[in-house]
Each structure stands twice: as C-alpha cells, then as structure tokens.
N, C-alpha and C positions, 0 to 999 in steps of 0.2 A: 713539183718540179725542183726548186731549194732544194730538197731532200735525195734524190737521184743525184740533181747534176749542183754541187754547194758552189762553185766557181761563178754562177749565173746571176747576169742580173734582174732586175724585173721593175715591172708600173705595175699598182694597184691603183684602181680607178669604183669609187662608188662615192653616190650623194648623199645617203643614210649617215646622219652622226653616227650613231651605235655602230654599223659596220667599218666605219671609219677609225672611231677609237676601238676598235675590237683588235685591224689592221696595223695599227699606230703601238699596240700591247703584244702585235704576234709579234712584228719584226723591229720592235725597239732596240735600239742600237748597233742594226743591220743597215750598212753603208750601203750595201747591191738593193735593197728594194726601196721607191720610191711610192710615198700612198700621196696619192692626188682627188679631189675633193670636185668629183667632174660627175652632172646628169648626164647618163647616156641619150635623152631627149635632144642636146644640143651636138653639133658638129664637135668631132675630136678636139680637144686642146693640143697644140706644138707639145707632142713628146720626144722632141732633139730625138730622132734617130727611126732607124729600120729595129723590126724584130723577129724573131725566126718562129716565135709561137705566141698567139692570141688565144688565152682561152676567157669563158665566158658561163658562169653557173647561175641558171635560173633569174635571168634581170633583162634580156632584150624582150622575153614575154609581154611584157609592160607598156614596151614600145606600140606607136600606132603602125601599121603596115609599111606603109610609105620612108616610115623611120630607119624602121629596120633593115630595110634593103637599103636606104643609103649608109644604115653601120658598117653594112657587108662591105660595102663599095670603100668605104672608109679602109677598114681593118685591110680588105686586099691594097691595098697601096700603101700601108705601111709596112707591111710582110717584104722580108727579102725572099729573094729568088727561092723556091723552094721550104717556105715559111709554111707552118701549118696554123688553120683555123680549127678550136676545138670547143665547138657549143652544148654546153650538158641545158635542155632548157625543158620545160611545158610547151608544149604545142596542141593545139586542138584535137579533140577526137573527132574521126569521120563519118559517127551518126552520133545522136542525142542518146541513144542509147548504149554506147560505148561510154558516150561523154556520165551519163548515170551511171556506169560499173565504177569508174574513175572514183566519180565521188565516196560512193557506198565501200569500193576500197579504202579509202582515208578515212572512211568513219564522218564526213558533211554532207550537207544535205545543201541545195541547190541555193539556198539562205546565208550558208555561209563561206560559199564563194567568196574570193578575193575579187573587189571591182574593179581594180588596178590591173588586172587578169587584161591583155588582149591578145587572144591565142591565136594563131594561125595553123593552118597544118603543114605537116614534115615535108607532105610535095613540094609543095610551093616555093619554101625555103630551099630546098636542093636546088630544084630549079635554076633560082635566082642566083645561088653561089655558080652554080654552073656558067648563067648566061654574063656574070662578074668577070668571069675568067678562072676560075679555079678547077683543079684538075681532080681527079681523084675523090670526088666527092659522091659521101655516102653517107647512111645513119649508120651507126655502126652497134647499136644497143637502142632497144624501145621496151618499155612498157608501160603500155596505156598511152598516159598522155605527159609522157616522161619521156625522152627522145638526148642520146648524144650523137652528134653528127658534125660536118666539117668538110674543108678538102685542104688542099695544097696550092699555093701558088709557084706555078710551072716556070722553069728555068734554071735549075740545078740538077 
C-alpha cells in the first residue's frame, strides 16, 4: 500500500517481538506509519481515527471463533464509509482429506501442525462479514486452505 499510494498513512498492529522489531526496521523513520504492540485476542486499542483499508495476513487464524467475528464487528466500525476489509488468512479445509493435500502440499505431516492453528472455514466467515454489514463480500483467490477475501463497508 506505501509503495502504490507514498502519501498514506498507516497502523501496524502485532504482539510478536520479532514481528514487531522486524516493523520497527521496515518503516524506521517513517512518520506515516505507526507499529503498536496490540494481541489481536483483546478488543482494538483507540486508534484516534477512521480508515479506508484493514488489511490482515495470516493472524486472525489464531483467533478462537467467537473472537474473530467480534474483530470483524470491530474492524467494520472503524472503516469509513466505503473502507475495505482485505484478509489473506488459513481457513479450514472442507473434508480431512482436503485438509491432508494441504498438508502433504507444504511438505507436514499432521505432527507438525501449528497448535496455535484455529481454522474455520471461508463460508462461515463471509457470512458473518455479510451479516456485520458489509457489502461486496467475497473470496477473491483460494487455494487449499489459503483463502483472501473481504468486503466493503457500504456508504460511499
């Protein structure tokens, strides 16, 4: 986003030091982005303001179910009119036997699953952006148990 549009500004949000100092080394001595030091387990911290785009790569997975539709519920009420949601995440495969190609793709074996893993699948979550309020919601690229998807919040 930086790189398309340089005028913008931005929150970076993760609880991982390493991702943290990684954030802290991309945009050192960039006044537009701000890294804040926030589990996405807990409700948003006051990020002073609306924003036109939420994106999100591979870390609401983690989340327990219940969590995560109130991120959604979250993230839509800080979007301004017309704000887009954009989640690159894992989401569950629809049989055990999809969920083994997945694996056997990556080259693991059922053992070395991440247990942090709590995957849901890609319906569900539409769904739930849907029934949130958002428009235009859709996966827009999947494969396997790899899924980006999203909508819009309506009013622009």
């Amino acid at each position: 986003m930086k790189l398309a549009r340089p005028g913008c500004t931005g929150v970076a949000l993760d609880f991982s030091p390493t991702m943290l100092e990684k954030a802290c080394e991309r945009f050192a001595g960039d006044e537009s982005v701000r890294v804040v030091e926030h589990d996405l387990g807990k409700p948003l911290p006051d990020l002073e303001g609306t924003f036109d785009t939420v994106v999100s790569c591979f870390a609401i997975h983690h989340l327990e179910d219940q969590r995560k539709r109130e991120l959604y519920e979250e993230v839509f009420s800080l979007l301004e009119p017309g704000g887009v949601l954009c989640n690159l995440e894992h989401v569950s495969s629809p049989t055990a036997r999809l969920h083994e190609r997945f694996l056997d793709a990556l080259g693991l074996t059922a053992n070395e699953e991440d247990p942090s893993n709590r995957l849901l699948d890609i319906e569900t979550q539409l769904r739930w952006l849907r029934e949130i309020g958002f428009v235009d919601v859709d996966c827009h690229w999947k494969w396997l148990e790899l899924a980006l998807f999203g909508g819009v919040k309506p009013g622009a």
